[in-house]
C-alpha positions in Angstrom: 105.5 94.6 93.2 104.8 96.0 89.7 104.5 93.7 87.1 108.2 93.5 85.6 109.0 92.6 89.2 106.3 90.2 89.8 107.1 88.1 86.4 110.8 88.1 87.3 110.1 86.7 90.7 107.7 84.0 89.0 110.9 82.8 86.6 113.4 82.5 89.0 110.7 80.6 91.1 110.1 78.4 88.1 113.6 78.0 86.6 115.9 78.6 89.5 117.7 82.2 88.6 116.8 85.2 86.4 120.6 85.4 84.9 120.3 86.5 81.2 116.5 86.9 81.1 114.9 89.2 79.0 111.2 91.1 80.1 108.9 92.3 77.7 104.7 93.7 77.9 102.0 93.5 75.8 98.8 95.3 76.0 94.9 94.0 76.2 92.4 96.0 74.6 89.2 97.2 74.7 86.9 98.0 72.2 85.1 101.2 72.3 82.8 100.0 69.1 82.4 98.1 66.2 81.9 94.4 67.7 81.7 91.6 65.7 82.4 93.6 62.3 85.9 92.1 61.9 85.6 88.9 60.4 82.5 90.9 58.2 84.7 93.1 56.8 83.7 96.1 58.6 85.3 98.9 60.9 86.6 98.4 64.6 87.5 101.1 67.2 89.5 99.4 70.3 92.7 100.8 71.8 95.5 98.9 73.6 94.7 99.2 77.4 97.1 100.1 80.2 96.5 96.5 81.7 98.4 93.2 79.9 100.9 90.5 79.9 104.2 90.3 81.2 106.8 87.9 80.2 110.4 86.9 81.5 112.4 84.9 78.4 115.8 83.4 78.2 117.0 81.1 75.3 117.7 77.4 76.1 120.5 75.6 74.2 117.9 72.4 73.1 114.6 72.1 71.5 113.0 72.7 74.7 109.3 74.9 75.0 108.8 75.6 79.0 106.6 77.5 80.0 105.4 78.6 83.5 102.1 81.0 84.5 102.0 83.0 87.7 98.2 83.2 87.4 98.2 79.5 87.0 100.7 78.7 89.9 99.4 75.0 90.6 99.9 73.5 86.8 103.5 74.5 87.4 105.9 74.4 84.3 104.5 73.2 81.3 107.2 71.6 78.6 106.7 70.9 75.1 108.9 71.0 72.0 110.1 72.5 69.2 109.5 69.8 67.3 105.8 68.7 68.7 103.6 71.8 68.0 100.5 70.1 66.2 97.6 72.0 65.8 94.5 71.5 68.1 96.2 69.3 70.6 96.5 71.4 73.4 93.9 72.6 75.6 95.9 74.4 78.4 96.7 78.0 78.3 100.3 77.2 76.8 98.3 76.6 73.0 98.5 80.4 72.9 102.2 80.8 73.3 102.7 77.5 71.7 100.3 78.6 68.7 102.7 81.3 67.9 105.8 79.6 67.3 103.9 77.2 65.0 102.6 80.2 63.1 106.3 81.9 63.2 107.1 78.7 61.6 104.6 78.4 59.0 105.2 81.5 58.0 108.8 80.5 57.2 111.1 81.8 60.3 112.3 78.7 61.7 113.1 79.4 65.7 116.2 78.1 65.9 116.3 77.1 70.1 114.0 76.6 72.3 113.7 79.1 75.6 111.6 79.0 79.2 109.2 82.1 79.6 107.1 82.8 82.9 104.2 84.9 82.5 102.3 86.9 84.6 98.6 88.7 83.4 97.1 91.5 85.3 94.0 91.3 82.5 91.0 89.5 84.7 90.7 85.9 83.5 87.8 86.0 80.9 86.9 89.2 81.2 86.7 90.0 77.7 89.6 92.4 77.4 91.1 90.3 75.3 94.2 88.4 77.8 94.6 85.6 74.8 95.4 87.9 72.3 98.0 89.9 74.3 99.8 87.1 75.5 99.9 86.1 71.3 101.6 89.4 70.9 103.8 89.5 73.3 104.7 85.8 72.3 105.4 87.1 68.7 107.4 90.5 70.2 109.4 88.6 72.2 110.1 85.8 69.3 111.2 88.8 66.8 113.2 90.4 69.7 115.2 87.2 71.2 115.9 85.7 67.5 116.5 89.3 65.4 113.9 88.5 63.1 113.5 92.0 61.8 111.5 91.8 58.6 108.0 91.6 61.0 106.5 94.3 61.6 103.7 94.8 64.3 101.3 94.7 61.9 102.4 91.4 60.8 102.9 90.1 64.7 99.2 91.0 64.9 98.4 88.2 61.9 100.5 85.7 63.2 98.7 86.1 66.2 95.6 85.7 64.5 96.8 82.6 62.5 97.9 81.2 65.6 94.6 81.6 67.3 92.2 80.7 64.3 94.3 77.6 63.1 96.2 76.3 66.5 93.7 76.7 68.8 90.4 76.7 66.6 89.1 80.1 67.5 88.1 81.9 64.4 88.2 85.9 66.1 88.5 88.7 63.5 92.0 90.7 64.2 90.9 93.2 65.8 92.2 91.7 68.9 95.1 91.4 68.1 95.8 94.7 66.0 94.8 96.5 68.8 97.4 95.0 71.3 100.5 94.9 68.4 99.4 99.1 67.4 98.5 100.1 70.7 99.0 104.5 70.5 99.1 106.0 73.9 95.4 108.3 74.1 94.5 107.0 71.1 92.1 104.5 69.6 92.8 102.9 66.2 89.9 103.2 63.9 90.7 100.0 61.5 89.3 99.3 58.3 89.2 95.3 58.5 88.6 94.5 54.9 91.3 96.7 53.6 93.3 96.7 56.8 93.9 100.5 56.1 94.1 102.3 59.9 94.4 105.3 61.7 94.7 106.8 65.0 92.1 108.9 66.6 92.8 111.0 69.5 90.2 110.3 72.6 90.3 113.7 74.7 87.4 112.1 77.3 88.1 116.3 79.0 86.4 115.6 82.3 85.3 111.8 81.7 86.9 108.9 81.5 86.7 105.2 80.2 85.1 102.9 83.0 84.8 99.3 82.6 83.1 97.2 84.9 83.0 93.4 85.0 80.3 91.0 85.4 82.5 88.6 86.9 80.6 85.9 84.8 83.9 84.1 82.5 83.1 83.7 79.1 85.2 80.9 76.8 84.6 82.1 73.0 86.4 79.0 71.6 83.4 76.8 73.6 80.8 79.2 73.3 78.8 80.3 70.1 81.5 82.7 68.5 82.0 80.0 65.4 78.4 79.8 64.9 77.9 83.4 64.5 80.8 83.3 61.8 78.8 80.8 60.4 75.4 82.5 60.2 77.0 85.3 58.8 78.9 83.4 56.3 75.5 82.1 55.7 73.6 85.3 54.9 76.8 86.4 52.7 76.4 83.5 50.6 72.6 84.2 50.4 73.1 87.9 49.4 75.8 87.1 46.8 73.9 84.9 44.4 72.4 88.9 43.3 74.6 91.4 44.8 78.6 91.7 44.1 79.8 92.1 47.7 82.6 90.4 49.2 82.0 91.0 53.2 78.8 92.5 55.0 80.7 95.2 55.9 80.3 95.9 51.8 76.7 97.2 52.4 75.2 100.1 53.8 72.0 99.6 56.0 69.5 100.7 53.3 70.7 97.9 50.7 70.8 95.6 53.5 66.6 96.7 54.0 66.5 96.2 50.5 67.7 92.9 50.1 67.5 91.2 53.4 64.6 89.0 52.0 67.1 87.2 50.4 68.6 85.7 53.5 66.5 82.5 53.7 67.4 82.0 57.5 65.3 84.5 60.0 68.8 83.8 62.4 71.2 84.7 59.8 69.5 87.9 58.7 69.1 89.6 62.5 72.8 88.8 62.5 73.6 89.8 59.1 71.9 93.1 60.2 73.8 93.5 63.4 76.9 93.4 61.1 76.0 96.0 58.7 74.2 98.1 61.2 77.3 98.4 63.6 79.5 98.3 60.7 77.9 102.4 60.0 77.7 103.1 63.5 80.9 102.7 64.2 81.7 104.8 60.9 79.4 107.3 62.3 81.1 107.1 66.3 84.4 108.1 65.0 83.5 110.9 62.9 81.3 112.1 65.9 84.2 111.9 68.0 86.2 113.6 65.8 83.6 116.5 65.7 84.0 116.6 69.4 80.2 115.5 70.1 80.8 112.9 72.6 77.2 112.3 73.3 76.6 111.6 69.8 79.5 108.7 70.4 77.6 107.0 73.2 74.0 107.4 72.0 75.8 104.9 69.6 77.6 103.0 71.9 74.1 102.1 73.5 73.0 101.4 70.1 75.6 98.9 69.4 74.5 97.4 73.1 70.8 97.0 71.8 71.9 95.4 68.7 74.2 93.1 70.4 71.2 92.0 72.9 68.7 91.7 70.2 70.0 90.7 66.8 73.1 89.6 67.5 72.3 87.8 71.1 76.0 87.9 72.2 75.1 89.4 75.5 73.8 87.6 78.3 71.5 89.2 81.1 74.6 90.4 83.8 75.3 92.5 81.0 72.2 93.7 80.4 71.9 94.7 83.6 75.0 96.5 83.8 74.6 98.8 80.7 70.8 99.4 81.1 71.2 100.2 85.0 74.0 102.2 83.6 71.8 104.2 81.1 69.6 105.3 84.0 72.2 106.7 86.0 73.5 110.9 85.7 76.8 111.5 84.0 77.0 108.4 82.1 77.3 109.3 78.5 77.2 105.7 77.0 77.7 101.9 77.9 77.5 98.8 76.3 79.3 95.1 76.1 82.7 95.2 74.8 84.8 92.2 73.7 83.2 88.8 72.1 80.5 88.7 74.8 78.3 86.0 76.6 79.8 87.6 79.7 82.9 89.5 79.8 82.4 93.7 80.4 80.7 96.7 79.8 82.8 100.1 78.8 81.2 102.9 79.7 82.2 106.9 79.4 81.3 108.8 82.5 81.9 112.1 83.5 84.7 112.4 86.3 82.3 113.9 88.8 79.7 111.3 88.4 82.0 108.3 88.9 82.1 107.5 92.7 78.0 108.0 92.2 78.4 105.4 89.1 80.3 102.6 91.0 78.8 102.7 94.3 75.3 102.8 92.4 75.8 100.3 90.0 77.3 98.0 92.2 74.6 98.0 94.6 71.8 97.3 91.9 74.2 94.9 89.9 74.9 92.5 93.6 71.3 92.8 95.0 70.0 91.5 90.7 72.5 89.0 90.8 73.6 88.0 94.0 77.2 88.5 93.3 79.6 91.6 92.7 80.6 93.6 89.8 84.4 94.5 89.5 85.5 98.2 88.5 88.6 99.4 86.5 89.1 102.9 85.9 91.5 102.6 82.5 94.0 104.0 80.6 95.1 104.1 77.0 97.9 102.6 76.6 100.8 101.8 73.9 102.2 98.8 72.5 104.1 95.7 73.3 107.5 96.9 74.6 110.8 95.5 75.7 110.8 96.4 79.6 
């Protein structure tokens, strides 16, 4: 069964037929560089992925929320209200979908009924390719679609997402997550400026190689993890450099005025991660254009760079990781790898050229099992569009 077919079959499991239901699609992402610059003001480069989340929506006639998850078979349907959505209050998966609505609302589009959706996610569970913020996408597609609310653009759906995320469920992520999933291009990566939230799509022509991710199969949870913290530091070191420079974000600063003035972050934590944001803030910068002057090993000498940075200075990787991008370096035909996504586990994204790949999996995965005792997973992906009505 495809995926249509597979969250049609979960409704009609859930909620007893699938007359007058709806399906709609939302893309993850992956990021190809540029991590944690978001919420510092600086550049991303992700692109929507052909993997995402499905939904099946019909409209109810009461106030009624219900929700129902075929990855999550055993919590069965989950019901709320219209009229109970308080921020921070729920833990289960539904505060995403649930988050949305309340953000709809804040923003001043009342949802006038409720409805009952069923899900289903072929994105691995905490793999880092960002399953949270497609599901907010597609939550905010699917509002705009079943209630005609035609004023939003995608663009907008991305920052209701966003809100949603950041304010109803206490995760303060950048938007890069979700701008990627809502302005997903088909072979095409959006480089975004985050500060300005100017954007434009570049063409990725990987002629003979292709985009490789491989999973360490080690979850990460942002919202419980350290995530905040490094907003934090980084707000820190801001505040620090602003009492003599006139920036508003890190992203602001190139990496000699950072070497210039770093002594003015008081805090030895704040100013590697202060550097990590400026520093991948111009690499990414410096990727694109590369990639647009068709040197392609130029683009993952800086991917690998962005791994370091993340290892060292910005300590959002964890040692599976590690492994599976330095093992990676080693190995003939890969032109780059590093951790993508909001790390402490997650994946690596790698570019490999197409006759090196069977040598890359079969390799990697040997060394990866035998270091760590469990397997990696592999995905060969590709670029995908979107969310869409199915």
């Amino acid at each position: 069964m495809n995926g249509k077919e597979k969250v049609l079959a979960a409704f009609g499991n859930a909620f007893g037929d699938t007359e007058g239901v709806r399906c709609f699609f939302a893309p993850g992402r992956v990021n190809l560089i540029g991590e944690h610059t978001d919420y510092n003001g600086g550049h991303v480069f992700p692109c929507a992925i052909s993997m995402g989340t499905y939904a099946a929506v019909r409209k109810r006639n009461d106030r009624k929320l219900r929700f129902y998850s075929a990855n999550f078979e055993k919590e069965g349907v989950l019901e709320s209200s219209l009229d109970t959505l308080v921020p921070l209050s729920n833990k289960k998966w539904t505060g995403y979908p649930e988050g949305v609505v309340w953000a709809f609302e804040e923003r001043g589009f009342k949802i006038p009924q409720g409805f009952d959706m069923a899900v289903f996610g072929d994105i691995p569970a905490g793999a880092g390719l960002s399953s949270s913020a497609s599901l907010e996408v597609l939550t905010g597609f699917v509002l705009r679609e079943l209630f005609g609310i035609r004023e939003l653009t995608n663009v907008d759906l991305a920052l209701i997402g966003q809100k949603s995320e950041n304010e109803y469920n206490g995760m303060h992520c950048g938007i890069m997550d979700q701008f990627a999933s809502a302005m997903g291009k088909e072979e095409n990566a959006i480089f975004l400026d985050t500060n300005t939230m100017e954007f434009e799509y570049a063409p990725i022509r990987l002629d003979g190689m292709r985009l490789q991710i491989t999973n360490t199969n080690k979850k990460h949870s942002l919202v419980d993890s350290e995530y905040n913290l490094r907003r934090e530091q980084c707000q820190a070191a801001l505040s620090d450099l602003q009492k003599k420079l006139d920036i508003k974000t890190l992203g602001d600063l190139t990496e000699e005025e950072f070497e210039e003035n770093k002594d003015l972050i008081r805090d030895d934590v704040c100013r590697r991660r202060a550097k990590h944001a400026v520093y991948e803030n111009r690499r990414t910068i410096r990727a694109v254009a590369a990639l647009r002057a068709g040197d392609i090993e130029a683009f993952g000498r800086l991917m690998n760079e962005s791994h370091v940075s993340l290892r060292d200075d910005y300590e959002t990787s964890c040692p599976e990781a590690d492994i599976l991008a330095e093992e990676a370096w080693k190995l003939p035909g890969v032109v780059g790898s590093r951790i993508t996504g909001g790390g402490f586990g997650g994946c690596t994204v790698s570019i490999v050229k197409d006759e090196a790949a069977e040598t890359f999996i079969k390799e990697l995965g040997r060394i990866y099992e035998e270091k760590t005792g469990y397997p990696a997973s592999f995905y060969s992906l590709s670029i995908g569009s979107g969310p869409k009505e199915l």
